[in-house]
VOGU-3710 file (C-alpha; in Angstrom, 3 decimals, decimal comma):
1> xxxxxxxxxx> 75,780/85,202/95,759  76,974/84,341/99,276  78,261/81,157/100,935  76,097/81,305/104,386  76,673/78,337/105,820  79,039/75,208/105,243  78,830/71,916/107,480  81,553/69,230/106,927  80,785/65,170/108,496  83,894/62,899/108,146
11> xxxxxxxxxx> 86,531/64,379/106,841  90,197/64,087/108,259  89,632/64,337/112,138  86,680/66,530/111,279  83,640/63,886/112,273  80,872/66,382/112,770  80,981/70,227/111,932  77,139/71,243/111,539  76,444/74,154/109,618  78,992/77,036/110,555
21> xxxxxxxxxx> 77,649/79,866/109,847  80,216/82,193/107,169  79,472/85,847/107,213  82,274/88,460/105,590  84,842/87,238/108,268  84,481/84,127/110,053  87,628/82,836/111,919  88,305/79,557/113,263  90,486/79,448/116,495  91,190/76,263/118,337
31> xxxxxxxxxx> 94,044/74,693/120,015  96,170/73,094/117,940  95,327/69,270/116,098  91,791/70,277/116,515  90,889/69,986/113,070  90,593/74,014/111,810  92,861/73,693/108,686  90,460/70,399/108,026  87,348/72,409/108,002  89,218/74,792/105,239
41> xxxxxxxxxx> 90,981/71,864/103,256  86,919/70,373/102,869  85,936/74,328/101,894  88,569/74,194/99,464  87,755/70,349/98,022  83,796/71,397/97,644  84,514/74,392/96,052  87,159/72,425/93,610  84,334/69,946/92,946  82,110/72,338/92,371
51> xxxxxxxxxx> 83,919/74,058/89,957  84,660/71,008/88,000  81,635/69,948/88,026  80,656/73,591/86,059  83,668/72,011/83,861  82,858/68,283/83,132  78,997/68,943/82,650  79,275/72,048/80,731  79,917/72,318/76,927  82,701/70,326/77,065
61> xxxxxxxxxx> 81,151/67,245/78,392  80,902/65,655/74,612  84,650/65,000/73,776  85,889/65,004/77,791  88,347/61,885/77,541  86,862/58,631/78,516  89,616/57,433/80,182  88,932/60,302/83,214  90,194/58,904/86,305  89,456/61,258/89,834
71> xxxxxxxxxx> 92,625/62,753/90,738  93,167/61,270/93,949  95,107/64,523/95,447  91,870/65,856/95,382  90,177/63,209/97,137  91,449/59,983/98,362  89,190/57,827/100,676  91,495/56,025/102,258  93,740/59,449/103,537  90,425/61,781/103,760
81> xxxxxxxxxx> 88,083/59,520/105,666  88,527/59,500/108,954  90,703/56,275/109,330  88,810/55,536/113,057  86,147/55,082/111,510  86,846/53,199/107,968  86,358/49,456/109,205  82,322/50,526/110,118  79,660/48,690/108,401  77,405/52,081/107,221
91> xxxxxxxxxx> 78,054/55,557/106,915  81,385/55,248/104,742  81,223/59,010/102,957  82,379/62,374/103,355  79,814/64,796/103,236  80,115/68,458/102,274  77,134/70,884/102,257  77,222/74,338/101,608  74,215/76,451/101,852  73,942/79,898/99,068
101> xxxxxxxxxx> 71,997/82,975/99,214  71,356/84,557/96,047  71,201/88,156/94,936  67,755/89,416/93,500  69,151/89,503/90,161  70,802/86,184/90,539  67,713/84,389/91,437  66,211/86,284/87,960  68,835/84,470/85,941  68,015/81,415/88,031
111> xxxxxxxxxx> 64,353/81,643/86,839  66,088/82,128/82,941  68,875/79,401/82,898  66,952/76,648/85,045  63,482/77,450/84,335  62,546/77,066/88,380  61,801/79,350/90,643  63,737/80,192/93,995  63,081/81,571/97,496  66,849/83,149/97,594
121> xxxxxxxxxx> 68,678/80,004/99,126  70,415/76,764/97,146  71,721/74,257/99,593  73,989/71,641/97,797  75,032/68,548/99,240  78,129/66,514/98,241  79,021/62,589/99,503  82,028/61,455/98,186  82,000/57,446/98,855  85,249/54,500/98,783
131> xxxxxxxxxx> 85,128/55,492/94,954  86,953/58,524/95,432  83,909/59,867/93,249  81,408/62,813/93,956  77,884/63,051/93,982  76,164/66,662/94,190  73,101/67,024/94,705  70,637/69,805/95,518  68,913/69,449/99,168  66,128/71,495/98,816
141> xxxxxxxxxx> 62,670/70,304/100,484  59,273/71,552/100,318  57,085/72,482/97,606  59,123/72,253/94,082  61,912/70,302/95,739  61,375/67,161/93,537  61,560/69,637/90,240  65,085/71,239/91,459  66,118/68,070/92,589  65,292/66,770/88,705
151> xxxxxxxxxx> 68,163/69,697/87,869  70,542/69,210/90,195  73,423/68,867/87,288  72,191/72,428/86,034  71,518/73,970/88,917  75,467/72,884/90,584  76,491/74,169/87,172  74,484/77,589/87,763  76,098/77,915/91,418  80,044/76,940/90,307
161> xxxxxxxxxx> 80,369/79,391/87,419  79,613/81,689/90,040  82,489/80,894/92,845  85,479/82,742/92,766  87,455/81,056/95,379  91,549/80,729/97,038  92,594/78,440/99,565  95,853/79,893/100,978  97,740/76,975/103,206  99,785/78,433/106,167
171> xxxxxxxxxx> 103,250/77,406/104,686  103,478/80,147/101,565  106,404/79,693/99,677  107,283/80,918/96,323  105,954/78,273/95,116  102,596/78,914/96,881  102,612/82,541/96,106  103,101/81,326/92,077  100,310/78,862/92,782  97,677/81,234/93,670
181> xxxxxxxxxx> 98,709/83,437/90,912  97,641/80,087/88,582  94,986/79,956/90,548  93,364/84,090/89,730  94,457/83,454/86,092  92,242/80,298/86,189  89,670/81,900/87,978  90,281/84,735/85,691  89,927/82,818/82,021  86,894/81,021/83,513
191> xxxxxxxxxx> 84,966/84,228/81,907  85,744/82,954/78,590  84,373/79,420/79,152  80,735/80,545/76,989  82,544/82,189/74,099  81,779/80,083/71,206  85,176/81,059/69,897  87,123/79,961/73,141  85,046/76,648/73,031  86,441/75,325/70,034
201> xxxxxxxxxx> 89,991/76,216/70,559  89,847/74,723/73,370  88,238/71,162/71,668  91,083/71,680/68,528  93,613/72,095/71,925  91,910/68,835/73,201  92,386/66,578/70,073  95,540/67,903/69,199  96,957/67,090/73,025  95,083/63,658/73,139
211> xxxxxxxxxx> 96,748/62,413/70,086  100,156/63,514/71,295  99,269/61,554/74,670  97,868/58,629/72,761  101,369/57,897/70,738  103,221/58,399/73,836  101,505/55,516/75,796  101,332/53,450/72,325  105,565/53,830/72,878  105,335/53,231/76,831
221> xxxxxxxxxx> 103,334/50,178/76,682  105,738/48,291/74,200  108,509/47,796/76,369  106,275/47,304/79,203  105,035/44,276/77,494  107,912/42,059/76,703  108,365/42,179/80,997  104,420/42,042/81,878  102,774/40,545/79,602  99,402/40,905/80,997
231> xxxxxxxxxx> 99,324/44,892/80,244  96,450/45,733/77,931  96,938/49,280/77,738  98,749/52,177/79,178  96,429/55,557/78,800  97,826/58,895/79,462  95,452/62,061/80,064  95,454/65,632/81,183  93,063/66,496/83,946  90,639/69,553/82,337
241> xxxxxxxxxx> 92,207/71,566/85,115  95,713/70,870/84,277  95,274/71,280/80,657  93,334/74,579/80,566  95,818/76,200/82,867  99,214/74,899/80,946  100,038/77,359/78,593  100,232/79,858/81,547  102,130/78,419/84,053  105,622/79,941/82,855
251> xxxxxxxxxx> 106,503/83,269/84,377  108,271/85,299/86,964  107,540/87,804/89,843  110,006/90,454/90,468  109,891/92,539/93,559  111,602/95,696/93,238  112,247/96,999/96,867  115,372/98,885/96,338  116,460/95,959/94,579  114,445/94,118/92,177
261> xxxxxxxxxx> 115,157/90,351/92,879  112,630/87,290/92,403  110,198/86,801/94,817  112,323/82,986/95,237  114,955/85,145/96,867  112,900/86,789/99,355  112,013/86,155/102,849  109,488/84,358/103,805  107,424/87,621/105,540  107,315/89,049/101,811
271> xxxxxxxxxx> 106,487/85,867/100,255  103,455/85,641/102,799  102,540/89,374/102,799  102,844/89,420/98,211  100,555/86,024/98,547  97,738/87,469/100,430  98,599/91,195/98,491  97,778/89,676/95,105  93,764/88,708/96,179  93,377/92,480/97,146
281> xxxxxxxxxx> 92,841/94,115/93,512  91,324/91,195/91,509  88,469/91,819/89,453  85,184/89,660/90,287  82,162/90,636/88,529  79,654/89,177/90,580  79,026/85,681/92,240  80,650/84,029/95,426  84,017/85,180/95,917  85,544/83,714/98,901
291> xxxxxxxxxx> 89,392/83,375/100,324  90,276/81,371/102,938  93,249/81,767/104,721  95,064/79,138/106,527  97,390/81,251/109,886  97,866/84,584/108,067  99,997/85,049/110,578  102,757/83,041/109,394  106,225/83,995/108,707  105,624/87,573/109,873
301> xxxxxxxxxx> 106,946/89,964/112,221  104,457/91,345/114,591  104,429/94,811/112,982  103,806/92,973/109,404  100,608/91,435/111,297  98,947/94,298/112,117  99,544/95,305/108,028  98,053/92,006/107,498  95,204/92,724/109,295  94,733/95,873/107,391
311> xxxxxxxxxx> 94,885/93,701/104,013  92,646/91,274/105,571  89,604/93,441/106,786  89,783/95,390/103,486  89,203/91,985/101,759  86,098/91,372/103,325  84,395/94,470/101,983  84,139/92,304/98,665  84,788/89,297/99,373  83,976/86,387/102,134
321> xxxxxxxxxx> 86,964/85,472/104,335  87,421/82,702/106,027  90,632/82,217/108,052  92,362/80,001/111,216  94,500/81,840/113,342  96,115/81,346/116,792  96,675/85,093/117,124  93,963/87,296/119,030  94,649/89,828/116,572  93,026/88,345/114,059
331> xxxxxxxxxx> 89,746/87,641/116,225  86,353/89,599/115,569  85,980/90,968/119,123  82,793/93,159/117,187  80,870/90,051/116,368  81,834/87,170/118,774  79,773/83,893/117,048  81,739/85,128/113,774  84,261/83,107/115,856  83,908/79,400/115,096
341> xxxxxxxxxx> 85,887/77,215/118,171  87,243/73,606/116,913  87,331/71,328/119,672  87,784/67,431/118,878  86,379/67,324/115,359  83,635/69,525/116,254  82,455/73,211/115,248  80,661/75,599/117,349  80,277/79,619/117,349  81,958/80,981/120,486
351> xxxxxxxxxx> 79,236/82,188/122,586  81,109/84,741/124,979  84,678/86,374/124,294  86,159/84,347/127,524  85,415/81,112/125,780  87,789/82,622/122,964  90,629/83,903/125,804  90,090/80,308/126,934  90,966/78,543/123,503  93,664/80,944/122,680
361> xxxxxxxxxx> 95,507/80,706/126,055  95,018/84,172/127,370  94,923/85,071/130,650  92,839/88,237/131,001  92,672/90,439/134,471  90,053/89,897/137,070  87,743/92,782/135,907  88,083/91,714/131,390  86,827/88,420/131,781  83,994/88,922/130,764
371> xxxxxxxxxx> 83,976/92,577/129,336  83,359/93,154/125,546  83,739/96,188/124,995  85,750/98,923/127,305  86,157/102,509/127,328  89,658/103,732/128,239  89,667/107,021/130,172  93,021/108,822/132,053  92,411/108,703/135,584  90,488/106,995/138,297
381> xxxxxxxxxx> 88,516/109,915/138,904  87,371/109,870/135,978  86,313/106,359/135,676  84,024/107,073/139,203  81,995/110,302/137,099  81,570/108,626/134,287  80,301/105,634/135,620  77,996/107,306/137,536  76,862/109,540/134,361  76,518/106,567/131,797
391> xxxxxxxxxx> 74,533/104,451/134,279  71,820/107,283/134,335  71,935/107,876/130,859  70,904/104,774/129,361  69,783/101,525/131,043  71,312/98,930/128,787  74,922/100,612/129,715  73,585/100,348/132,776  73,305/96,968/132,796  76,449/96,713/130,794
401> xxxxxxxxxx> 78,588/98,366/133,195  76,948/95,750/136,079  77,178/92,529/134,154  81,123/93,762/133,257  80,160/93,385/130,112  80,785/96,937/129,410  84,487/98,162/131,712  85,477/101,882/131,737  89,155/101,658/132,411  91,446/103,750/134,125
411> xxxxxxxxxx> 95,281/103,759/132,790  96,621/106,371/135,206  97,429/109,187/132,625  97,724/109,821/128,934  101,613/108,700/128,774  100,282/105,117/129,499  98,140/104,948/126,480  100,241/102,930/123,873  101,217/100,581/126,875  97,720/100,030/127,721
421> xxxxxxxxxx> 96,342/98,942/124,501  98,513/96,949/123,319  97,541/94,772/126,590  94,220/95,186/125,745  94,252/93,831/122,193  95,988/90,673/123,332  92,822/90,088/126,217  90,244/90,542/122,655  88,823/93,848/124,055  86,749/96,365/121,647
431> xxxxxxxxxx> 88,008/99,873/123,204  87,475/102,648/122,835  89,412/105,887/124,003  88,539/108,941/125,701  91,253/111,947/126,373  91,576/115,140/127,489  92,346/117,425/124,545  95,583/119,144/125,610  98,861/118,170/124,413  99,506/115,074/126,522
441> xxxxxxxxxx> 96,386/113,501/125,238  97,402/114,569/122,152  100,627/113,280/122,071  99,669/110,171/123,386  96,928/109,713/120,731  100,140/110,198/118,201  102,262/107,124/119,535  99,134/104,923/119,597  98,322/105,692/116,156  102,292/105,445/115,133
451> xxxxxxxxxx> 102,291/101,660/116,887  98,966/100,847/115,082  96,739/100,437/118,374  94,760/103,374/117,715  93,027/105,225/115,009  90,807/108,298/115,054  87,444/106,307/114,871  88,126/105,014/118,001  89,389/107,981/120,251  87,165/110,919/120,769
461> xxxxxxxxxx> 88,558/114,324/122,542  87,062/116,276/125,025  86,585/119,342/123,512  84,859/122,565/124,867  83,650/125,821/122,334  85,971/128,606/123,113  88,772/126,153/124,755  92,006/125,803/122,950  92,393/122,749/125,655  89,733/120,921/127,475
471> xxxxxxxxxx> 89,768/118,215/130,150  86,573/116,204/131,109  86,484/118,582/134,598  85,468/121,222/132,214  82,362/119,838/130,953  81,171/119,843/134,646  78,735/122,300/136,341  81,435/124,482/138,573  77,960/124,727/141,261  78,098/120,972/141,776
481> xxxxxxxxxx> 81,069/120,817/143,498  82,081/124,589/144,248  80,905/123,964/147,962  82,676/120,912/148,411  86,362/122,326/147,328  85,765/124,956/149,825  84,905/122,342/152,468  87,708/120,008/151,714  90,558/122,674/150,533  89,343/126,317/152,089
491> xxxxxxxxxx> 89,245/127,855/148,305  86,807/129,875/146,878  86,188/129,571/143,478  83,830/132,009/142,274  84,758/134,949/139,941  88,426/133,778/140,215  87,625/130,146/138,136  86,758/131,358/135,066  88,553/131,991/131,699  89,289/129,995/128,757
501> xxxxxxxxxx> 92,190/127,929/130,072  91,805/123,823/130,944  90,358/123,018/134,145  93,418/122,395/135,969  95,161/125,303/135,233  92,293/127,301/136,275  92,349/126,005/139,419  95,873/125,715/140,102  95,713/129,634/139,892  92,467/129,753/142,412
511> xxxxxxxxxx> 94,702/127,414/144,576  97,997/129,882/144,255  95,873/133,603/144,601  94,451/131,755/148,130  97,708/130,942/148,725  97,434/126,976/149,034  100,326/124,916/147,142  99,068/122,876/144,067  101,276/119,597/142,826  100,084/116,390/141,337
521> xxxxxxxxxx> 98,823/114,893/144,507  96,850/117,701/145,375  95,201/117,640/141,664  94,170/114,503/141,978  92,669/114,509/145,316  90,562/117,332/143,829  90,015/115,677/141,105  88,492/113,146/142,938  86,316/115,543/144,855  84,648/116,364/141,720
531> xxxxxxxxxx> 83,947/112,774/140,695  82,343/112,160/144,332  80,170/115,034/144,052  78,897/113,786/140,426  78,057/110,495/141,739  76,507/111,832/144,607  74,204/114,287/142,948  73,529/111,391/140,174  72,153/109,559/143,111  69,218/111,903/143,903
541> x> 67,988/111,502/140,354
//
């Protein structure tokens, strides 16, 4: 099962956020007060109701106490409704509506359990109204839509034994790091919720707690009476929640880093990174399991981030993440609408990546604002060949390249790598990285890799059979620009160019037997011979 899309209408300063679409990352970026940990806190409170709802209308529903009262940190009308518009005649709810796709075999046990059948998607609507109490429905229209609608109570109950889902708030305290904890173990015991056995425990638990409760208001509301004599009653209960999760709530975490000390003790970049650590080895078997993650970037140092990160996109191999950030790190530059922008209540997949630059403040150079995707190569000379060589290769990069959707970047030599990328992930570039194999571009790969800009999926080497070093001169026809080095420098290449040593040191020793000098100036202006003569032969094509 997977959440696909999730729409939110007046909640907080969230008026109107039409179906954002959720795929296995979605991030929310905005400036701040815009409303992104809003459109989380109403993902969390659906998926809360949801889950009680699997709760109160499940087994349990004949001896739930019939005193229940809504637990108004849940939901409180008066806090969660947008207060500009609570003195308006009509339209007085929240509504939360979450749309599910469902897994071939889930919409087989659909068939079993609700005796229906199912195209693959269960949208489910919730209003919540001045009550402060839910209705769920299922929104389903079309052919059979009056029948599901017959079973919405089953069918909510089919969908929220299915969710596994943590809401992680930006400040992550101890405390918060213990509360999620509570949190997996609830999610975790949820599995024993059809075991016969487990069921009536839990109902000898129930009447055992309730009588305990029952003498202690008897005992509250006699002294209460002598002073207000109008008290009828005084009831004290246990939300379901609160009362399967209390015999659990007593432990400790230890950290041992050298020193094992309680995770109270540590700093705050711990705290965060052990929060977020704990969701990365739980055990779901099956069924919606989504976190969402309020500024992961909290508390850290920038080096913790890109760790973060690391946690993050290995999360979303198995599970749905949802997450607000102000950091460009933590933006999908592969899949631009995955990035939702909040702008004055409102949701809306970002369309192109300068609208993200835009929301996140950052000022990219002339030539990335609009460019995607860029390929880093050495020199300038190179940049000329292979823009000339991609263009007639393929006519979308072609059109890529035009549209600067596509850049191929110079940085000036290999040393400059590190220093280059790290620019380039703060504009929300995809790169890519292309560099002579020799030792510099070696090297260079090392210290990228070392400061976490680079890895070896995104940097390919020039390499050439037979070559214990290559540079991209090598993989060039000698005959296309053989004439031209005579023209421009009086050398003959011939015989004297070959061997298995890197381009330039092949022809720094055709430049020294003809007796002309050879330096780094000299190099390059050759080097951009060759790149001139590429583009120009390119050109007849």
């Amino acid at each position: 099962m997977r959440l696909v899309n999730f729409s939110v209408t007046n909640f907080r300063s969230i008026t109107a956020a039409h179906k954002i679409p959720i795929s296995n990352a979605t991030i929310l970026i905005g400036k701040n007060n815009e409303g992104k940990s809003n459109i989380l806190k109403a993902l969390a409170l659906a998926m809360r109701l949801l889950q009680e709802h699997a709760i109160y209308e499940g087994r349990r529903r004949a001896y739930r106490a019939k005193i229940y009262k809504r637990d108004e940190r849940i939901y409180f009308w008066e806090r969660d409704f947008p207060i500009s518009l609570q003195n308006r005649k009509r339209s007085k709810q929240t509504i939360l509506r979450l749309e599910f796709a469902l897994s071939k075999e889930e919409i087989d046990d659909f068939k079993k359990e609700i005796k229906s059948s199912l195209n693959g998607t269960l949208p489910i609507e919730i209003r919540i109204s001045e009550d402060n109490r839910p209705s769920i429905k299922v929104q389903k229209r079309g052919r059979g839509s009056k029948t599901l609608n017959s079973k919405s109570s089953k069918i909510t109950e089919f969908i929220a034994k299915r969710i596994f889902f943590n809401y992680i708030p930006a400040i992550r305290t101890d405390q918060e790091a213990i509360s999620i904890i509570r949190e997996m173990l609830f999610q975790e015991l949820r599995q024993l919720e059809h075991d016969d056995n487990y069921q009536e425990a839990i109902h000898i638990i129930y009447e055992l707690q309730q009588k305990v409760l029952n003498n202690l208001a008897s005992r509250i509301k006699e002294p209460l009476s002598e002073f207000l004599p109008s008290i009828k009653n005084v009831n004290i209960y246990l939300t379901d929640y609160r009362r399967f999760i209390g015999a659990s709530r007593d432990f400790e975490i230890i950290i041992d880093d050298g020193t094992p000390t309680s995770i109270e003790f540590k700093g705050e970049g711990v705290k965060s990174l052990a929060t977020l650590g704990l969701l990365k080895n739980r055990s779901i078997k099956g069924g919606a399991s989504i976190i969402a993650i309020e500024e992961p970037e909290s508390h850290l140092h920038p080096a913790a981030i890109h760790q973060l990160n690391k946690i993050i996109s290995s999360l979303s191999n198995d599970n749905q993440i949802i997450i607000t950030t102000h950091n460009p790190l933590f933006v999908d530059r592969l899949d631009v609408k995955s990035n939702i922008i909040i702008d004055s209540g409102r949701a809306r997949p970002a369309r192109k990546i300068h609208q993200i630059r835009e929301v996140l403040g950052i000022k990219a150079s002339d030539n990335l604002i609009n460019a995607n995707f860029v390929l880093i190569v050495e020199g300038e000379e190179d940049r000329i060949a292979l823009q000339a060589l991609l263009s007639t290769m393929s006519k979308s990069i072609n059109l890529s390249l035009k549209n600067n959707f596509l850049i191929i970047q110079p940085i000036g030599g290999a040393g400059n790598l590190s220093y280059k990328l790290s620019l380039l992930k703060n504009s929300l570039c995809v790169y890519h990285v292309l560099l002579d194999n020799d030792k510099a571009g070696k090297k260079a790969f090392s210290n990228a890799e070392k400061d976490d800009l680079l890895d070896l999926k995104s940097c390919t080497f020039i390499t050439c059979p037979g070559m214990p070093e290559s540079e991209f001169e090598d993989c060039i026809n000698v005959d296309i620009y053989q004439s031209s080095i005579k023209e421009n420098f009086g050398v003959t290449l011939g015989t004297l160019f070959k061997g298995n040593k890197k381009w330039s040191e092949r022809m720094m020793e055709v430049f020294h037997k003809q007796g002309k000098i050879w330096n780094d100036k000299i190099e390059k202006e050759v080097k951009r011979v060759v790149a001139e003569c590429i583009e120009k032969n390119l050109k007849k094509l």
